[in-house]
C-alpha positions as CSV (number, residue, x, y, z in Angstrom):
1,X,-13.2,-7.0,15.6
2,X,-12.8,-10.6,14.1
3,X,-10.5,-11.0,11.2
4,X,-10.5,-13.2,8.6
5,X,-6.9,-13.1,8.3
6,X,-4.8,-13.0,11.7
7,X,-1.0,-13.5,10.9
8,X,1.7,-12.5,12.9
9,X,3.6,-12.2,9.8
10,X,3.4,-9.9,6.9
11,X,0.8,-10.1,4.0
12,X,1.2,-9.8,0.7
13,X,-2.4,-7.9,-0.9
14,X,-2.7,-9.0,-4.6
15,X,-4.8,-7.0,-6.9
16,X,-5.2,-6.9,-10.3
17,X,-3.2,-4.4,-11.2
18,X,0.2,-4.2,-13.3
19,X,2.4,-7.0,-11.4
20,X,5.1,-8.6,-12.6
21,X,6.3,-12.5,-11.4
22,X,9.4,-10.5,-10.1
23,X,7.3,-8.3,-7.7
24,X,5.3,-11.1,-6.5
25,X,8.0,-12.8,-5.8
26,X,10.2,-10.2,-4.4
27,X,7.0,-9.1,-2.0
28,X,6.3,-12.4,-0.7
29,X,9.9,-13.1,0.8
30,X,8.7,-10.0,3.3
31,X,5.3,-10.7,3.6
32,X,4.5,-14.2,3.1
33,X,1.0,-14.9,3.8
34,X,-1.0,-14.1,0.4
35,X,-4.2,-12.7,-0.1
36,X,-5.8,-12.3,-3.1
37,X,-8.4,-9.2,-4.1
38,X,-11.1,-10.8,-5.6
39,X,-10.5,-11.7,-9.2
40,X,-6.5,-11.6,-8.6
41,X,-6.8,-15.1,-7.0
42,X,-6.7,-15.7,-11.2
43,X,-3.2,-14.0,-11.2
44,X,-1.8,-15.6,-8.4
45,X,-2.8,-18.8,-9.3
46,X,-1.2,-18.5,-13.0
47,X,2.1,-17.8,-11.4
48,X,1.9,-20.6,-9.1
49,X,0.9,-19.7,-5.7
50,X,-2.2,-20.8,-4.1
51,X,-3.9,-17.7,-2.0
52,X,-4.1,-18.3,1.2
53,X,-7.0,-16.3,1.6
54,X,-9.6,-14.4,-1.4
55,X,-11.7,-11.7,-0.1
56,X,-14.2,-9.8,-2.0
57,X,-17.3,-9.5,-3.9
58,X,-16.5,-12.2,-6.1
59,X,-18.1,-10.8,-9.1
60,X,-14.6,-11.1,-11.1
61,X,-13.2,-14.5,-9.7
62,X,-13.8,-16.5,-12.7
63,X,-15.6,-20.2,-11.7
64,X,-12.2,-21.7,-13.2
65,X,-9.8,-20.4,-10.9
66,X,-13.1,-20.8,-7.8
67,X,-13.0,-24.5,-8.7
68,X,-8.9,-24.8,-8.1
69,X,-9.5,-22.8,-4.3
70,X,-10.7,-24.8,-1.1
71,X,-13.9,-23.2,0.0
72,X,-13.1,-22.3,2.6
73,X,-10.1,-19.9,1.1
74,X,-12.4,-18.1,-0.5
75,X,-14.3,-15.2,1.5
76,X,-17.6,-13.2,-0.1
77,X,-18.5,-9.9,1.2
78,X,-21.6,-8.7,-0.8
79,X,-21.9,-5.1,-0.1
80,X,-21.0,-2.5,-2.8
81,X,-20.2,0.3,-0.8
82,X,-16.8,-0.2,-0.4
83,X,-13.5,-2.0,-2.8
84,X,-12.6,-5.3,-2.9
85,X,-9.0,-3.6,-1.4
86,X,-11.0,-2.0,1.2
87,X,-12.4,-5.1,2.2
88,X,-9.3,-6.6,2.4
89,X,-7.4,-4.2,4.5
90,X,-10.0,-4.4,6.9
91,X,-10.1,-7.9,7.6
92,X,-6.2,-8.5,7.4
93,X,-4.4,-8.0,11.1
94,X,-1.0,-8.1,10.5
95,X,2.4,-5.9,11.5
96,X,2.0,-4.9,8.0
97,X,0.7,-5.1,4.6
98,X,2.7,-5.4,1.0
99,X,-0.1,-4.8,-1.5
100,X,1.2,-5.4,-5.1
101,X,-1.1,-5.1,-8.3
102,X,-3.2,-1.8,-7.6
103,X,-1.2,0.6,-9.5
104,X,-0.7,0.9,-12.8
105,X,-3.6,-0.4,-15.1
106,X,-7.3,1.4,-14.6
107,X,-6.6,4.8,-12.9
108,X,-10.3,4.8,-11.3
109,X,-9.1,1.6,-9.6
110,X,-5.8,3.3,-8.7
111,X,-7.5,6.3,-7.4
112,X,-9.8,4.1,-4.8
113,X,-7.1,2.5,-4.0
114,X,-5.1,5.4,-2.6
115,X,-8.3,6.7,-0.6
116,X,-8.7,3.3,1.2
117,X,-4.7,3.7,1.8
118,X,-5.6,7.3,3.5
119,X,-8.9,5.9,5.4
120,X,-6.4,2.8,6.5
121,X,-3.9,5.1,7.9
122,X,-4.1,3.1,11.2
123,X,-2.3,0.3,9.1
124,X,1.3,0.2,8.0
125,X,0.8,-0.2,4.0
126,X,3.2,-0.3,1.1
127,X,1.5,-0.4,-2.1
128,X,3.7,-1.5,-4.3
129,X,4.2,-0.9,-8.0
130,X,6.6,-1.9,-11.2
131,X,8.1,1.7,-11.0
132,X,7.1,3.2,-7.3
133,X,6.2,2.7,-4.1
134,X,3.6,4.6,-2.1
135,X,2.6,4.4,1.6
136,X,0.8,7.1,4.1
137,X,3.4,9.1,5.7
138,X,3.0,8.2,9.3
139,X,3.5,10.9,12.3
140,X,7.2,11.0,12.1
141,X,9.5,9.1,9.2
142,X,13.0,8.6,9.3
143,X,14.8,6.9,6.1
144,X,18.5,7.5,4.8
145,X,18.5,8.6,1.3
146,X,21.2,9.3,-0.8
147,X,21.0,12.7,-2.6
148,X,18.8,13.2,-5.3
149,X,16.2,10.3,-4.7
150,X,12.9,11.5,-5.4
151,X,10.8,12.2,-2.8
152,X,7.4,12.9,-4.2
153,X,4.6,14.0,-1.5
154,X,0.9,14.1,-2.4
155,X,-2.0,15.2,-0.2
156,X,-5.4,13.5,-0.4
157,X,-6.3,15.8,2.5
158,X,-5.8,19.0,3.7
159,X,-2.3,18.5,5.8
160,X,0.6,20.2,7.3
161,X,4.4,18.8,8.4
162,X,7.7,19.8,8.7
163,X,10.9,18.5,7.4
164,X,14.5,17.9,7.5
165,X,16.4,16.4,4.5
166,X,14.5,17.4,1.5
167,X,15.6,20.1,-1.2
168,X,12.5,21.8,-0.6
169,X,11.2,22.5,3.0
170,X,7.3,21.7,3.4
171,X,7.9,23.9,6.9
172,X,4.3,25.8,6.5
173,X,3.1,24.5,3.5
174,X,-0.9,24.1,3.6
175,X,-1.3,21.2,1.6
176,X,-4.5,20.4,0.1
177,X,-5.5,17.8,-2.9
178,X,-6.6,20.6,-4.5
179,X,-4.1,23.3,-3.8
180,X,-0.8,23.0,-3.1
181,X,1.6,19.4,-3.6
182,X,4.3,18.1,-3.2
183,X,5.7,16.1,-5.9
184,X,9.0,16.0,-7.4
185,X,10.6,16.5,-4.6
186,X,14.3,15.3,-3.4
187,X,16.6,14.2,-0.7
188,X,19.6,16.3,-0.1
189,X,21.6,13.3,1.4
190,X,21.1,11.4,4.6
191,X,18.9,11.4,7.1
192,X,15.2,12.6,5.8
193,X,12.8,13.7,8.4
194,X,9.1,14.1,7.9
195,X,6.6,15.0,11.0
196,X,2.8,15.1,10.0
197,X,0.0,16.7,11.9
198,X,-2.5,14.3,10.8
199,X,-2.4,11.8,8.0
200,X,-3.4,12.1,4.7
201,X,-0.1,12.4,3.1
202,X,0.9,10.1,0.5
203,X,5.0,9.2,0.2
204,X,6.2,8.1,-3.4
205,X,9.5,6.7,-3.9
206,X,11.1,4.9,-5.7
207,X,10.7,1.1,-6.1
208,X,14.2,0.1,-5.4
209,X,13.6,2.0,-1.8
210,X,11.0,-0.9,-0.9
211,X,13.0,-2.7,1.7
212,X,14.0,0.8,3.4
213,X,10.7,2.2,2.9
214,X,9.1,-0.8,5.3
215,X,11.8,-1.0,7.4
216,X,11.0,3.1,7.8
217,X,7.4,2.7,8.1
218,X,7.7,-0.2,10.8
219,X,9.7,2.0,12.9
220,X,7.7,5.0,12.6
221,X,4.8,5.2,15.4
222,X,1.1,4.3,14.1
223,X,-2.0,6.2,13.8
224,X,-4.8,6.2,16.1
């Protein structure tokens, strides 16, 4: 498959989303190559960086910000069947993706986002927000946690694991998004251990975890 980003670093994702300057800046020291979601190319250019790449329908990038953005930056993909996110994740090729500004704001935006996260599983993602940060729990997961950090776990499929390290066990727990979840749960100190049968998992934690969180998901083994 031809990408239109190749980058043998990290990329920052920019949508348009809740995002602070501090985020932005905080996620491009890890991932520096930016790409901006459509209409976000708006956002990124008010707080001073040029994207290096815009992908997306272009229905929200305002002719203003266009005008500012070599042509050749810019990148239109004109069907409707999928989100400018999803159309972004799968033409970036990277060791990973930091994607700031998709949660928080419009839930319905929120909510696609998450299901492009699950059908992207193959991808090491870190959505990041002001207050969490959420990626696809890969087939195994180690991270260090001190006790009493939230570990919140949320199906979006039907999905079994087991686990080491958490107050509460998911050891032959059926999870389904409509049936059991995991939320609101917590590290017990040290070493966590999760081991998925399939993904479909989401991992929330919290947002100072970022840093451990990628270094976590880097080392963890991909999906097919």
């Amino acid at each position: 498959m031809t990408h239109i980003v190749n980058s043998d670093d990290g990329v920052t994702l920019l949508g348009g989303g809740e995002c602070s300057r501090e985020t932005v800046d905080e996620v491009l020291q890890l991932a520096p190559i930016l790409v901006a979601a459509d209409g976000a190319a708006g956002q990124a250019l008010a707080l001073g960086r040029m994207p290096d790449a815009v992908i997306g329908d272009l229905d929200s990038l305002r002719p203003e910000d266009a005008a500012r953005i070599a042509p050749g930056r810019l990148h239109r993909i004109a069907e409707q069947d999928s989100t400018d996110f999803d159309k972004c994740l799968r033409n970036v090729r990277a060791p990973f993706v930091l994607a700031a500004g998709f949660m928080g704001a419009r839930r319905d935006h929120e909510l696609s986002a998450y299901n492009a996260l699950v059908r992207r599983a193959d991808m090491r993602v870190v959505m990041v927000g002001e207050h969490d940060v959420c990626f696809v729990a890969p087939r195994r997961l180690e991270m260090d946690l001190v006790a009493g950090t939230r570990v919140s776990l949320f199906p979006l499929a039907p999905v079994t694991g087991t686990s080491s390290g958490l107050r509460w066990p998911i050891d032959g727990i059926a999870f389904a998004p409509d049936g059991r979840v995991g939320t609101s749960n917590e590290a017990t100190g040290g070493p966590v251990r999760l081991a998925m049968a399939r993904p479909g998992m989401l991992v929330l934690l919290p947002r100072p975890l970022l840093r451990p969180a990628l270094d976590a998901l880097i080392a963890s083994p991909r999906w097919d």
